[in-house]
N, CA, C and O atoms as a Maestro MAE file, in Angstrom:
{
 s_m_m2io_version
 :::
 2.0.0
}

f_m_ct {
 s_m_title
 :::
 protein
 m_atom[336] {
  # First column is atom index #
  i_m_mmod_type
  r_m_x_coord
  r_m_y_coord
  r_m_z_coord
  i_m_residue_number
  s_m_chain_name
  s_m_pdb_residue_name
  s_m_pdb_atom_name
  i_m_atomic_number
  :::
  1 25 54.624 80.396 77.358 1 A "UNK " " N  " 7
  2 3 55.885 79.823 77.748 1 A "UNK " " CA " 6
  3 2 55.617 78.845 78.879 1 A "UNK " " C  " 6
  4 15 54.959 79.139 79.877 1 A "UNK " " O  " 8
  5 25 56.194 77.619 78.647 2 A "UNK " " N  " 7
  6 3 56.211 76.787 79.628 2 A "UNK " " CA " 6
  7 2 57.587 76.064 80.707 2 A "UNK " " C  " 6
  8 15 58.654 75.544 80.380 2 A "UNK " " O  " 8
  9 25 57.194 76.230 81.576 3 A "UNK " " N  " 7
  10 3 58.326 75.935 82.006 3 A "UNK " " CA " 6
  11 2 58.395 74.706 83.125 3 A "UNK " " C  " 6
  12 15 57.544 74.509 83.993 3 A "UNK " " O  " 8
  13 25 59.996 73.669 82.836 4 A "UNK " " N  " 7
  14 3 59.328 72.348 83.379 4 A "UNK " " CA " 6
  15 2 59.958 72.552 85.050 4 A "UNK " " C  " 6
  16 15 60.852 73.252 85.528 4 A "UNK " " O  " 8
  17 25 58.952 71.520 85.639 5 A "UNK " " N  " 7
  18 3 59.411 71.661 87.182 5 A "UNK " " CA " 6
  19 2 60.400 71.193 87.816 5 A "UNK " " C  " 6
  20 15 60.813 70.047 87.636 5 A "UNK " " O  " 8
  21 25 60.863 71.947 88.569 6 A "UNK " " N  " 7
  22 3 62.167 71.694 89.073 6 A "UNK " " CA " 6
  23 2 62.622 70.875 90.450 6 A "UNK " " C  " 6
  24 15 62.697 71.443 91.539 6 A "UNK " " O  " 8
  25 25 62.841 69.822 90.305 7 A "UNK " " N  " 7
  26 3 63.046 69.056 91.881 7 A "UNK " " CA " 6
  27 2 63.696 70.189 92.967 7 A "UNK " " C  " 6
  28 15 64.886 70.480 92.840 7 A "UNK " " O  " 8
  29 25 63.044 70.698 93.828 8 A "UNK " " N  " 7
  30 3 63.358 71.480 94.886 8 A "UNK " " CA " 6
  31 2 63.435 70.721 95.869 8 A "UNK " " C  " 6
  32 15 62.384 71.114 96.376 8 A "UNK " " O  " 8
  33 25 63.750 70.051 96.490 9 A "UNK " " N  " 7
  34 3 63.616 68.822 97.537 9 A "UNK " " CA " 6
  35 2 65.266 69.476 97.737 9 A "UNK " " C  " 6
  36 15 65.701 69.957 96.691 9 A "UNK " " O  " 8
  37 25 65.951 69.529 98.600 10 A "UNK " " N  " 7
  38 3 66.649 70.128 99.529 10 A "UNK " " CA " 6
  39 2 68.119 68.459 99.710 10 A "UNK " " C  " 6
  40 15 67.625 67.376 100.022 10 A "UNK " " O  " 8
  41 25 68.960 68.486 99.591 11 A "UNK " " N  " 7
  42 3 69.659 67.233 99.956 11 A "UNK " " CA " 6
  43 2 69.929 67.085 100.575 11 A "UNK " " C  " 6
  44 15 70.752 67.901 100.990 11 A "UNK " " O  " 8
  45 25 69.651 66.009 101.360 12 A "UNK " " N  " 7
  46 3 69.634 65.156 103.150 12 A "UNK " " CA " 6
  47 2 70.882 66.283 103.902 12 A "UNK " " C  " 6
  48 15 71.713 67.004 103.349 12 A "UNK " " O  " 8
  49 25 70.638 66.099 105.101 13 A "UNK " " N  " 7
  50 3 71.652 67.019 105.739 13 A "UNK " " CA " 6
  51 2 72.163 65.499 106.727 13 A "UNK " " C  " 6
  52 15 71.516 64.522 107.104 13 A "UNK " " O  " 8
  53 25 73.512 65.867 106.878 14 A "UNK " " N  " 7
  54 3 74.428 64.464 107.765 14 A "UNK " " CA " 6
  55 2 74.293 65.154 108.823 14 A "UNK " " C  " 6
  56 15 74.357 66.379 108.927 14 A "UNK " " O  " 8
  57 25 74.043 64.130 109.881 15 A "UNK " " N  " 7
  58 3 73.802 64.228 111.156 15 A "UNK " " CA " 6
  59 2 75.411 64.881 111.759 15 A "UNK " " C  " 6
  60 15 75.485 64.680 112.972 15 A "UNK " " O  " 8
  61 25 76.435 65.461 111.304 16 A "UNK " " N  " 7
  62 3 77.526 65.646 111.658 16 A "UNK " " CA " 6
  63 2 77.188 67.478 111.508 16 A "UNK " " C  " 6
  64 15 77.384 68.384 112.318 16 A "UNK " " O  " 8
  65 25 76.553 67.494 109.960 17 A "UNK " " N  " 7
  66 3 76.285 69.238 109.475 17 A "UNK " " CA " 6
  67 2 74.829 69.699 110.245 17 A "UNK " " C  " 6
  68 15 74.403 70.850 110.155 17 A "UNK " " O  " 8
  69 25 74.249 68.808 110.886 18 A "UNK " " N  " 7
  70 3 73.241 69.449 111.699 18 A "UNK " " CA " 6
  71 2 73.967 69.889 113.071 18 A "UNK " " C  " 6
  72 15 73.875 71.047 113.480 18 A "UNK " " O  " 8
  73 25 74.531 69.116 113.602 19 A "UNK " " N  " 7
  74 3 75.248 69.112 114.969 19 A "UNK " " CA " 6
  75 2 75.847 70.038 115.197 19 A "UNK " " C  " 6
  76 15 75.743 70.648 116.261 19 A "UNK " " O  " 8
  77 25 77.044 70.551 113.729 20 A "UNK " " N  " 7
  78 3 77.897 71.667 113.479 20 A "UNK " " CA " 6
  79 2 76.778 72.808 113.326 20 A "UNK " " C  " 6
  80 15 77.249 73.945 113.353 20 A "UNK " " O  " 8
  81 25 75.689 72.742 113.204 21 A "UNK " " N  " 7
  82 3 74.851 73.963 112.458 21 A "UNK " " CA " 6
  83 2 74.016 74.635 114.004 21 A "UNK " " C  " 6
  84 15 73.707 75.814 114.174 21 A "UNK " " O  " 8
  85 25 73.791 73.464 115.006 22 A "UNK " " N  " 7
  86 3 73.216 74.190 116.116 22 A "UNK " " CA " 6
  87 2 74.008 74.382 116.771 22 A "UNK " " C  " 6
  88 15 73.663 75.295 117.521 22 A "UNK " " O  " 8
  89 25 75.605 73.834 117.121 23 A "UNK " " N  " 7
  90 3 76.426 74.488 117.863 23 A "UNK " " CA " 6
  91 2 76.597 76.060 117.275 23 A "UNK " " C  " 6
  92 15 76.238 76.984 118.006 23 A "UNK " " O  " 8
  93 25 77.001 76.266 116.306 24 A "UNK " " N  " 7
  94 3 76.911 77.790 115.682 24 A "UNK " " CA " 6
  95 2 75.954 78.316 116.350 24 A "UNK " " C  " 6
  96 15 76.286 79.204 117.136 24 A "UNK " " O  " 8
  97 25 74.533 77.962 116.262 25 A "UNK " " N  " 7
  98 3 73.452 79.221 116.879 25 A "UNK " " CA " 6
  99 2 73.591 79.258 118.408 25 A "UNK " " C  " 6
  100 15 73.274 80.213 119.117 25 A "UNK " " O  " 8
  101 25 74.192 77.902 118.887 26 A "UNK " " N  " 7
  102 3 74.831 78.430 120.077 26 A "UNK " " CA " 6
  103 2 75.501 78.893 120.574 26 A "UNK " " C  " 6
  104 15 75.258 79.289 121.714 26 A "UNK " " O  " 8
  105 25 76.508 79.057 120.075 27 A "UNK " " N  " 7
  106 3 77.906 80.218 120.276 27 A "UNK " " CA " 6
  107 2 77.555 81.425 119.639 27 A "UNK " " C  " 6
  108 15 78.189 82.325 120.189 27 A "UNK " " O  " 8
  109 25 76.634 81.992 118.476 28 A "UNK " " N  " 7
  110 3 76.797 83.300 118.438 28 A "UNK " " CA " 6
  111 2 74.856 83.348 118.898 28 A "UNK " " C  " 6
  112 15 74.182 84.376 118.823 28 A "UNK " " O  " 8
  113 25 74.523 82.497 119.178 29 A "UNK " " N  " 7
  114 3 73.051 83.217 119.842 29 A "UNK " " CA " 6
  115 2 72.674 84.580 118.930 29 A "UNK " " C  " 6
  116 15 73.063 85.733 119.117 29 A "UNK " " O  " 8
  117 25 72.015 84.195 118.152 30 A "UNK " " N  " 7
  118 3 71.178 85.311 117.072 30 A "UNK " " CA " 6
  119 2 70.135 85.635 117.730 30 A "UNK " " C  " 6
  120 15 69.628 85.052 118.688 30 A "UNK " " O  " 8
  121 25 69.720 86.860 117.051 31 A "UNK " " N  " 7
  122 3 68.688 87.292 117.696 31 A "UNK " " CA " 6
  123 2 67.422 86.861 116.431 31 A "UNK " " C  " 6
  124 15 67.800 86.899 115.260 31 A "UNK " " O  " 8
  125 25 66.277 86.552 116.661 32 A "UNK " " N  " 7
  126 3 65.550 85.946 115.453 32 A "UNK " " CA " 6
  127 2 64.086 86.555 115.666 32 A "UNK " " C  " 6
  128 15 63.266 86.203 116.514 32 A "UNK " " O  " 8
  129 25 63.958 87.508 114.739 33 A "UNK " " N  " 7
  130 3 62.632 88.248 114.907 33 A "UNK " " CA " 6
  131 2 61.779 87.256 114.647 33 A "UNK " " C  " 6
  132 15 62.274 86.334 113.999 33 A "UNK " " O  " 8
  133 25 60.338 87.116 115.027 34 A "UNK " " N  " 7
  134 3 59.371 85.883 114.704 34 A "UNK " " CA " 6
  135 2 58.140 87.642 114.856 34 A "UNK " " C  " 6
  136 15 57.814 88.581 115.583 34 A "UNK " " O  " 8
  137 25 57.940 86.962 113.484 35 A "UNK " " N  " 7
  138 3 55.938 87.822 112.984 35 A "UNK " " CA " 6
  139 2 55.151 86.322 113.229 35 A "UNK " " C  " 6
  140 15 54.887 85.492 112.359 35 A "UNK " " O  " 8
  141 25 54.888 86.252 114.557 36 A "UNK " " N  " 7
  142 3 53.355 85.115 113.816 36 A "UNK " " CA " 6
  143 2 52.240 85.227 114.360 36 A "UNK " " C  " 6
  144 15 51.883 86.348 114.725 36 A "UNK " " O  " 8
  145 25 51.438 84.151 114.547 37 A "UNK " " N  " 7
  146 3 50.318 84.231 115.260 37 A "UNK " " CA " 6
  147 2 50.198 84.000 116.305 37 A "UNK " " C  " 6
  148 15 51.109 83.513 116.974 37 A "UNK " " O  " 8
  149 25 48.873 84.320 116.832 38 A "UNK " " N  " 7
  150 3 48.885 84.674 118.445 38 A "UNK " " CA " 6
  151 2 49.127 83.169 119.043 38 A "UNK " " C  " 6
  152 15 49.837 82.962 120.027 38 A "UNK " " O  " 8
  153 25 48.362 82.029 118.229 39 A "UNK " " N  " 7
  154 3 48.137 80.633 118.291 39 A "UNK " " CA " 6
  155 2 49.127 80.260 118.613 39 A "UNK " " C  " 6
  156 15 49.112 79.704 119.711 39 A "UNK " " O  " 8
  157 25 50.590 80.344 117.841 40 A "UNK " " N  " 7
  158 3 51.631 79.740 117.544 40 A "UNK " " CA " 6
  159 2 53.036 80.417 118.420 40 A "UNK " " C  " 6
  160 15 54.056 79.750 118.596 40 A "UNK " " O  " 8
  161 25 52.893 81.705 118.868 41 A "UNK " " N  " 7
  162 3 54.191 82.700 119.155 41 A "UNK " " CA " 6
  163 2 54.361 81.652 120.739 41 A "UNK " " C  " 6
  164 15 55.553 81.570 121.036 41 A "UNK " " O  " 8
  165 25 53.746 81.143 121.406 42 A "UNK " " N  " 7
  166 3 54.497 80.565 122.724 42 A "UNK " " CA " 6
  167 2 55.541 79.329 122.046 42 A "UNK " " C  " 6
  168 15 56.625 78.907 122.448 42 A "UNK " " O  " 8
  169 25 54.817 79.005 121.000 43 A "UNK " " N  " 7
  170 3 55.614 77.582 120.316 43 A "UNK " " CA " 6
  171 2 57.259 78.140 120.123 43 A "UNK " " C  " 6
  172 15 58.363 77.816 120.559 43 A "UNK " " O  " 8
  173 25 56.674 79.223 119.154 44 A "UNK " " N  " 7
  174 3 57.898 79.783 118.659 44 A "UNK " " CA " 6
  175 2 58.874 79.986 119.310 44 A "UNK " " C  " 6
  176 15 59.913 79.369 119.075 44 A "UNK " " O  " 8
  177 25 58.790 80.834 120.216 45 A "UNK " " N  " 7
  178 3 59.702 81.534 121.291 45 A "UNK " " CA " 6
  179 2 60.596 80.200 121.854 45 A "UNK " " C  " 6
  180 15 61.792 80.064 121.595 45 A "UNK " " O  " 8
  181 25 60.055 79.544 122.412 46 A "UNK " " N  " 7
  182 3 60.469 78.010 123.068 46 A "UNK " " CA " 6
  183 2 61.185 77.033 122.313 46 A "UNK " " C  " 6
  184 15 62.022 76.280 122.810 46 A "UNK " " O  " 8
  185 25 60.844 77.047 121.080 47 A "UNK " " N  " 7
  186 3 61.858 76.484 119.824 47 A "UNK " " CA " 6
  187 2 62.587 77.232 119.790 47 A "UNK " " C  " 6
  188 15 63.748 76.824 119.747 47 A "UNK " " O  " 8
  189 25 62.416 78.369 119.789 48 A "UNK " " N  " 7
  190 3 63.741 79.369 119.067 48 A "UNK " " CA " 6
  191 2 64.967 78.882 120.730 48 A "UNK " " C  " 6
  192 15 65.948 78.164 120.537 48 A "UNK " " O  " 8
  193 25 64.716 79.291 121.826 49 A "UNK " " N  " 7
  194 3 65.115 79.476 123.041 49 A "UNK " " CA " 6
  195 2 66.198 78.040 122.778 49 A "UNK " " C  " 6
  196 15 67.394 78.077 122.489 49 A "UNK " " O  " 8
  197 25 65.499 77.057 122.947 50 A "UNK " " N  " 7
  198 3 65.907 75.540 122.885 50 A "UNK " " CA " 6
  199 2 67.110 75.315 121.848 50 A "UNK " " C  " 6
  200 15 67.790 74.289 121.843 50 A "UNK " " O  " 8
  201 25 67.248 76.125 121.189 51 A "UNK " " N  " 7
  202 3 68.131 75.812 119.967 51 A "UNK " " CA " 6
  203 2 69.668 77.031 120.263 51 A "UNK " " C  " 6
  204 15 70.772 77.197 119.743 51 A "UNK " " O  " 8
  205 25 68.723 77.768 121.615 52 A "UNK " " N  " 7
  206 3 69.933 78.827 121.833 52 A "UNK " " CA " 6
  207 2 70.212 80.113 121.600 52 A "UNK " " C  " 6
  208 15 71.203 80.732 121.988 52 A "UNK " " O  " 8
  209 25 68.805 80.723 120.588 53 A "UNK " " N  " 7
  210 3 68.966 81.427 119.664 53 A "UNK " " CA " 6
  211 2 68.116 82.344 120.576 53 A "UNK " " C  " 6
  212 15 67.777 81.688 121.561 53 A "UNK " " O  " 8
  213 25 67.494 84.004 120.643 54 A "UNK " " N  " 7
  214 3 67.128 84.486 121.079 54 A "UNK " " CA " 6
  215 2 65.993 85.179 120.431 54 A "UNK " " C  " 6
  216 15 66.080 85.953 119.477 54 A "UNK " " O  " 8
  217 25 65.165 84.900 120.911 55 A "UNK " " N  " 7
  218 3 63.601 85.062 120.110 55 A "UNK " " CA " 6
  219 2 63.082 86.412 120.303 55 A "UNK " " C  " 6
  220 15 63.159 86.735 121.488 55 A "UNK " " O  " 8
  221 25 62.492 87.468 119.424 56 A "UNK " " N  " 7
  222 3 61.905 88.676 119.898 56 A "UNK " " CA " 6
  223 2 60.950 88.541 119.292 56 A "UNK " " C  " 6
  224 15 61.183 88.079 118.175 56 A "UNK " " O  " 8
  225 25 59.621 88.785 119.554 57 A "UNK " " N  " 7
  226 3 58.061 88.825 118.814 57 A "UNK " " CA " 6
  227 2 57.488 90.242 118.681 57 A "UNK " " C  " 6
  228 15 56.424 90.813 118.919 57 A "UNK " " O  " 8
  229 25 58.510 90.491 118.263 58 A "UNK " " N  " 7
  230 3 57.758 92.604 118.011 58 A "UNK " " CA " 6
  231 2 56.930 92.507 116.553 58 A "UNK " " C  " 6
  232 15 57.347 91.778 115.653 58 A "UNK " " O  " 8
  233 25 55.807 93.256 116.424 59 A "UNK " " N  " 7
  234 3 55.052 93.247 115.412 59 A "UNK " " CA " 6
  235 2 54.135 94.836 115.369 59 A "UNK " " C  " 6
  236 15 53.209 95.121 114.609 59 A "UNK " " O  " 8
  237 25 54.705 95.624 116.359 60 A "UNK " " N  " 7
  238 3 54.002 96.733 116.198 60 A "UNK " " CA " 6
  239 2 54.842 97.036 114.944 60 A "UNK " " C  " 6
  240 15 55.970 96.625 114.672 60 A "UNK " " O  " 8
  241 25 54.155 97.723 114.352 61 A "UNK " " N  " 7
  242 3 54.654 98.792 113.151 61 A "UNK " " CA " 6
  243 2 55.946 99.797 113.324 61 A "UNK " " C  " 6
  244 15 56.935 99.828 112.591 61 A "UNK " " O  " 8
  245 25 55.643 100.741 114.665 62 A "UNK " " N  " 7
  246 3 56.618 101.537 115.364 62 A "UNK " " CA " 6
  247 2 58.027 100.561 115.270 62 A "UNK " " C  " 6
  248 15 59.069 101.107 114.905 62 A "UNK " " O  " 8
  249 25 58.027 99.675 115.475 63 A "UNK " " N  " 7
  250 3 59.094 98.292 115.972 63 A "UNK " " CA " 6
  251 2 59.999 98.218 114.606 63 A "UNK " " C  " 6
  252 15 61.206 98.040 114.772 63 A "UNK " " O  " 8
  253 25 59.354 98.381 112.864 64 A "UNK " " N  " 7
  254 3 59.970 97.646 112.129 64 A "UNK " " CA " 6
  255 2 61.580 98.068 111.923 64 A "UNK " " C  " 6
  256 15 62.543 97.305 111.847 64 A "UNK " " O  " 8
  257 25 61.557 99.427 111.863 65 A "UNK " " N  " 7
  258 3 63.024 99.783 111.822 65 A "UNK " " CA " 6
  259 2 63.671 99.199 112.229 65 A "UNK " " C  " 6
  260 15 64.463 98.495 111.604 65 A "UNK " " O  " 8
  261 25 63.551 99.291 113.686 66 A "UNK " " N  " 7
  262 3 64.695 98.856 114.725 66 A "UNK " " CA " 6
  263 2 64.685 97.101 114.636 66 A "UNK " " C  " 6
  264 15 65.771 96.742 115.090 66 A "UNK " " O  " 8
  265 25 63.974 96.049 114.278 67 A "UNK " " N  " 7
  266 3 63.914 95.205 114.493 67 A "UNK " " CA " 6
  267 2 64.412 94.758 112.993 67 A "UNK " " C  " 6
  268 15 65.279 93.896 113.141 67 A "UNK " " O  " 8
  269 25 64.190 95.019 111.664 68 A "UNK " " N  " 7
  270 3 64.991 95.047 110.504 68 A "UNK " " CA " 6
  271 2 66.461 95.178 110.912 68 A "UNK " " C  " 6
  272 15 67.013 94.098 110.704 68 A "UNK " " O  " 8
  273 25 67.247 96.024 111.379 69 A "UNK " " N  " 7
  274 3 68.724 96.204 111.657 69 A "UNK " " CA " 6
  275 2 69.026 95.724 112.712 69 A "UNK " " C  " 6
  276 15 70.028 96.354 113.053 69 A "UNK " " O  " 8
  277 25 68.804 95.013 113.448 70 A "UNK " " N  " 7
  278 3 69.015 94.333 114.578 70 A "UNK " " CA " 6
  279 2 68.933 92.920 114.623 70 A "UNK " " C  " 6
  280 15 69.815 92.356 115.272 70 A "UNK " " O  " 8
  281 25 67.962 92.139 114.009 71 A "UNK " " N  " 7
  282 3 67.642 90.851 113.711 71 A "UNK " " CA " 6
  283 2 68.881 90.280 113.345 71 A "UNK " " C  " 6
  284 15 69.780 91.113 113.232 71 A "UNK " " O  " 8
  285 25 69.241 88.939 113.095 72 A "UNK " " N  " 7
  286 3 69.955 88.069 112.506 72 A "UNK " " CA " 6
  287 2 69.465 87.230 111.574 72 A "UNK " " C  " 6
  288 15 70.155 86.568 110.799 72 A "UNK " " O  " 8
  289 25 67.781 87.247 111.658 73 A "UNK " " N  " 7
  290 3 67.322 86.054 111.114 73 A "UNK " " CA " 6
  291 2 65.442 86.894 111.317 73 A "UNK " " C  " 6
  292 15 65.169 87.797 112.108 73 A "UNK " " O  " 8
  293 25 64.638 86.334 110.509 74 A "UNK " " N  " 7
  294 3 63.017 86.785 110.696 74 A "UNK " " CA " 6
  295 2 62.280 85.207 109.966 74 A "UNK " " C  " 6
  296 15 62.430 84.552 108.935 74 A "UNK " " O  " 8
  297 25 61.516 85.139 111.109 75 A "UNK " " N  " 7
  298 3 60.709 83.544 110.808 75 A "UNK " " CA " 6
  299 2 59.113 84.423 110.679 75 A "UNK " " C  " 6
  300 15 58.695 85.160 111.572 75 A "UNK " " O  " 8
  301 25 58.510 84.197 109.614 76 A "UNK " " N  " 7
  302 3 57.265 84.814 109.548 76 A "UNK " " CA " 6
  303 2 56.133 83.403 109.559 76 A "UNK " " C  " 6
  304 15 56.342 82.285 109.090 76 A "UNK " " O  " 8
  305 25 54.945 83.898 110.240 77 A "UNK " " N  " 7
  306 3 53.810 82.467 110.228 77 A "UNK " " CA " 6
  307 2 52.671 83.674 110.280 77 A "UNK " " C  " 6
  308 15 52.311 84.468 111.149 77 A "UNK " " O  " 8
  309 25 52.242 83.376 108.752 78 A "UNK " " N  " 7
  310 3 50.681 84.509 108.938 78 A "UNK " " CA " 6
  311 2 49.787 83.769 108.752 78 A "UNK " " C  " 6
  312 15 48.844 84.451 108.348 78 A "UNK " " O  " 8
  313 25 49.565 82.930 108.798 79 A "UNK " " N  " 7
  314 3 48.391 81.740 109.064 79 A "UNK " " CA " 6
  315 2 47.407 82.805 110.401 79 A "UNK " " C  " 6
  316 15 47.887 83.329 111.406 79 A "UNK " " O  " 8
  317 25 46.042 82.833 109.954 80 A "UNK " " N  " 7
  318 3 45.223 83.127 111.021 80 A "UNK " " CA " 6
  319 2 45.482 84.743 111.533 80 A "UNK " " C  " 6
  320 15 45.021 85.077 112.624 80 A "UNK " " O  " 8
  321 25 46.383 85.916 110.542 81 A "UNK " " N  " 7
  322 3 46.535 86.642 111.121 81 A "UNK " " CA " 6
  323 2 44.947 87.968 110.762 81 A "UNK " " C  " 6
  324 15 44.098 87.975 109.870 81 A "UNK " " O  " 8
  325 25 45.093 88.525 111.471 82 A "UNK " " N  " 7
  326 3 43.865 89.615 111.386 82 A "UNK " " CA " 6
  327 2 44.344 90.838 112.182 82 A "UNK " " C  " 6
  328 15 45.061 91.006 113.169 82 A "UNK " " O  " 8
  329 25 43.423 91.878 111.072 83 A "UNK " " N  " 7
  330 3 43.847 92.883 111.178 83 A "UNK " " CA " 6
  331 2 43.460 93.708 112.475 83 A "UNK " " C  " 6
  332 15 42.485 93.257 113.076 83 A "UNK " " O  " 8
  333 25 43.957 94.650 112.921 84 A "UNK " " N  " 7
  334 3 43.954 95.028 114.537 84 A "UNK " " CA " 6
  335 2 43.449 96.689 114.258 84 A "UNK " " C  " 6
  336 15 43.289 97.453 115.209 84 A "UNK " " O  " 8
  :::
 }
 m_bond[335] {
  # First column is bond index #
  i_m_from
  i_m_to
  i_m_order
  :::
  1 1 2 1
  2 2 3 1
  3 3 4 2
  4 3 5 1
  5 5 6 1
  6 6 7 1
  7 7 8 2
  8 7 9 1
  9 9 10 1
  10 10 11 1
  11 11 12 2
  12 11 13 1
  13 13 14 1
  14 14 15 1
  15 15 16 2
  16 15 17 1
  17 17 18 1
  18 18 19 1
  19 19 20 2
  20 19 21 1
  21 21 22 1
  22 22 23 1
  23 23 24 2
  24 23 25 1
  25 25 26 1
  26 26 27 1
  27 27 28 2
  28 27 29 1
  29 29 30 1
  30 30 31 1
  31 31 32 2
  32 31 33 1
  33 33 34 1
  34 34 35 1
  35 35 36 2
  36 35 37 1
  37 37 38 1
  38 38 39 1
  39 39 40 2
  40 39 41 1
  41 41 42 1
  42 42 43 1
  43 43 44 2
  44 43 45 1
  45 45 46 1
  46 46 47 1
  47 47 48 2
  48 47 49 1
  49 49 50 1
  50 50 51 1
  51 51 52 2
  52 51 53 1
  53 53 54 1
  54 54 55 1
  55 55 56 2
  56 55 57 1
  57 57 58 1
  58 58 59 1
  59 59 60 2
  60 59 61 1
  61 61 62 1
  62 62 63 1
  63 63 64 2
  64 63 65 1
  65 65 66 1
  66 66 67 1
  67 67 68 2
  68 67 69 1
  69 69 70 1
  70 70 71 1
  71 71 72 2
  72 71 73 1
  73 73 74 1
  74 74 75 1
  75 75 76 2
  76 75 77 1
  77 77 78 1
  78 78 79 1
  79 79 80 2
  80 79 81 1
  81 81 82 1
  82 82 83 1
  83 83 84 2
  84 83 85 1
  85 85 86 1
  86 86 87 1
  87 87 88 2
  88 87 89 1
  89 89 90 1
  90 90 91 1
  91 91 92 2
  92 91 93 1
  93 93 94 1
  94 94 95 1
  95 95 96 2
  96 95 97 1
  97 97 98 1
  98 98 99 1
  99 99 100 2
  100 99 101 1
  101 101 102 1
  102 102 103 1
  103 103 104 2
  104 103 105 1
  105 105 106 1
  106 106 107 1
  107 107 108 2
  108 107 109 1
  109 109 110 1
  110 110 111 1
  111 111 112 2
  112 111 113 1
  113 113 114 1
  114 114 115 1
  115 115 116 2
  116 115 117 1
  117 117 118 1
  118 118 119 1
  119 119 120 2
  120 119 121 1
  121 121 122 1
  122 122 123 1
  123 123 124 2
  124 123 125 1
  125 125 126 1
  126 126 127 1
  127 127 128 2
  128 127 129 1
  129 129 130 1
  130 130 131 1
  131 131 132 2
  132 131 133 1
  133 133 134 1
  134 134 135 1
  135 135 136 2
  136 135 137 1
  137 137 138 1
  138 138 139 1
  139 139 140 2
  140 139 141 1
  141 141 142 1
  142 142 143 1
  143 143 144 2
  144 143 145 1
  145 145 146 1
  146 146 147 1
  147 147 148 2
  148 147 149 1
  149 149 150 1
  150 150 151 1
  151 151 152 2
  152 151 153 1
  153 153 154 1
  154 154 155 1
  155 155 156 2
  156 155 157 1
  157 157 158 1
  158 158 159 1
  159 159 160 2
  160 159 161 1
  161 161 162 1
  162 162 163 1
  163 163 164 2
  164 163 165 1
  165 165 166 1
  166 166 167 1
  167 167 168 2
  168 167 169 1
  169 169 170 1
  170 170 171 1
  171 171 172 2
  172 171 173 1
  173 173 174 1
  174 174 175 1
  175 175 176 2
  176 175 177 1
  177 177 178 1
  178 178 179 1
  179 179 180 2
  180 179 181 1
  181 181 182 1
  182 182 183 1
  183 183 184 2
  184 183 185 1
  185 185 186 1
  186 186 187 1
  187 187 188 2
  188 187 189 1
  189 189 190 1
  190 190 191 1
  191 191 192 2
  192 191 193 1
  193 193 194 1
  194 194 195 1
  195 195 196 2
  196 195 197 1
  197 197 198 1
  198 198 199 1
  199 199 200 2
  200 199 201 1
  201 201 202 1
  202 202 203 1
  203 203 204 2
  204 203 205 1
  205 205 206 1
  206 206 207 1
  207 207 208 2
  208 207 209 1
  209 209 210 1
  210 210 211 1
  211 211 212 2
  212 211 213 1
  213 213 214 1
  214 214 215 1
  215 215 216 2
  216 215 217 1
  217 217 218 1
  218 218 219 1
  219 219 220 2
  220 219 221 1
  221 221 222 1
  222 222 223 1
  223 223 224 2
  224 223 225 1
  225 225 226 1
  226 226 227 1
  227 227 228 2
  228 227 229 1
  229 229 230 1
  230 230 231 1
  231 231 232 2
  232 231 233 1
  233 233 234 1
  234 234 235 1
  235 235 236 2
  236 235 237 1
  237 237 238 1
  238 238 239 1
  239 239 240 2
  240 239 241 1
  241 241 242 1
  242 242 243 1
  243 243 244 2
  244 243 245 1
  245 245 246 1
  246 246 247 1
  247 247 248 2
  248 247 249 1
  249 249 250 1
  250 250 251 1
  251 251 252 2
  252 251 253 1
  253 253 254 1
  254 254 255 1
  255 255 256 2
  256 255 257 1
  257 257 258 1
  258 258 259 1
  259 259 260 2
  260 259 261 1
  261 261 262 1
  262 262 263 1
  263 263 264 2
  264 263 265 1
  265 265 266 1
  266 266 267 1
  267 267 268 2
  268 267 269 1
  269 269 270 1
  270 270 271 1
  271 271 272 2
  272 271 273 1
  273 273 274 1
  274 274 275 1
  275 275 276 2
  276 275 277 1
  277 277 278 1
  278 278 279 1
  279 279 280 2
  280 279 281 1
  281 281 282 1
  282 282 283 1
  283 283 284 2
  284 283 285 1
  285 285 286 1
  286 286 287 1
  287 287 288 2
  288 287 289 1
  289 289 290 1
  290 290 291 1
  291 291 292 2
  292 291 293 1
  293 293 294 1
  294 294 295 1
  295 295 296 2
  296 295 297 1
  297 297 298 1
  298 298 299 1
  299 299 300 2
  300 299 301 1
  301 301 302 1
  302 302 303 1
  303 303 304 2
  304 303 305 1
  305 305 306 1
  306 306 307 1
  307 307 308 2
  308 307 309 1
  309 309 310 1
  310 310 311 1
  311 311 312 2
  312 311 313 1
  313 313 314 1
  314 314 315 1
  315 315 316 2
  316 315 317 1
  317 317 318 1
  318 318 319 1
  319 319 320 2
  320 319 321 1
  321 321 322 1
  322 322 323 1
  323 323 324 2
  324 323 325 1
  325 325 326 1
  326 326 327 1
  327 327 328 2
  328 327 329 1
  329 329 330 1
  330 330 331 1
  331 331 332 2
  332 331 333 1
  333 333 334 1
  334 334 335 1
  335 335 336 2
  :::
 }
}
């Protein structure tokens, strides 16, 4: 079975629905779990912060429960990750 490819390309966003889209994360300030790498988590945190949103970098195991039901949002970057 073959199947043909599908334009996934995303349609332009208006500079009016971006504007409307970060005021939102600024008024309800989510909390946004981030899994990444050691390389990248200062980036993260500081983007996330900047946009308003509230960044947590928990990745112990013990953590997943509580950080599954609590989150608003989970940004994962496993580029470079290794096992501990």
């Amino acid at each position: 079975m073959s199947f043909a490819p599908r334009n996934t390309t995303p349609p332009p966003i208006s500079p009016v629905s971006f504007a409307n889209g970060i005021e939102e994360v600024r008024r309800t300030r989510p909390l946004i779990h981030h899994i990444t790498n050691r390389v990248s988590i200062n980036n993260c945190a500081n983007v996330t912060l900047s946009i308003g949103a509230t960044p947590v970098m928990a990745d112990a195991i013990e953590e997943v429960e509580e950080m599954v039901s609590s989150a608003n949002a989970l940004v994962l970057n496993l580029g470079g990750r290794v096992r501990r």
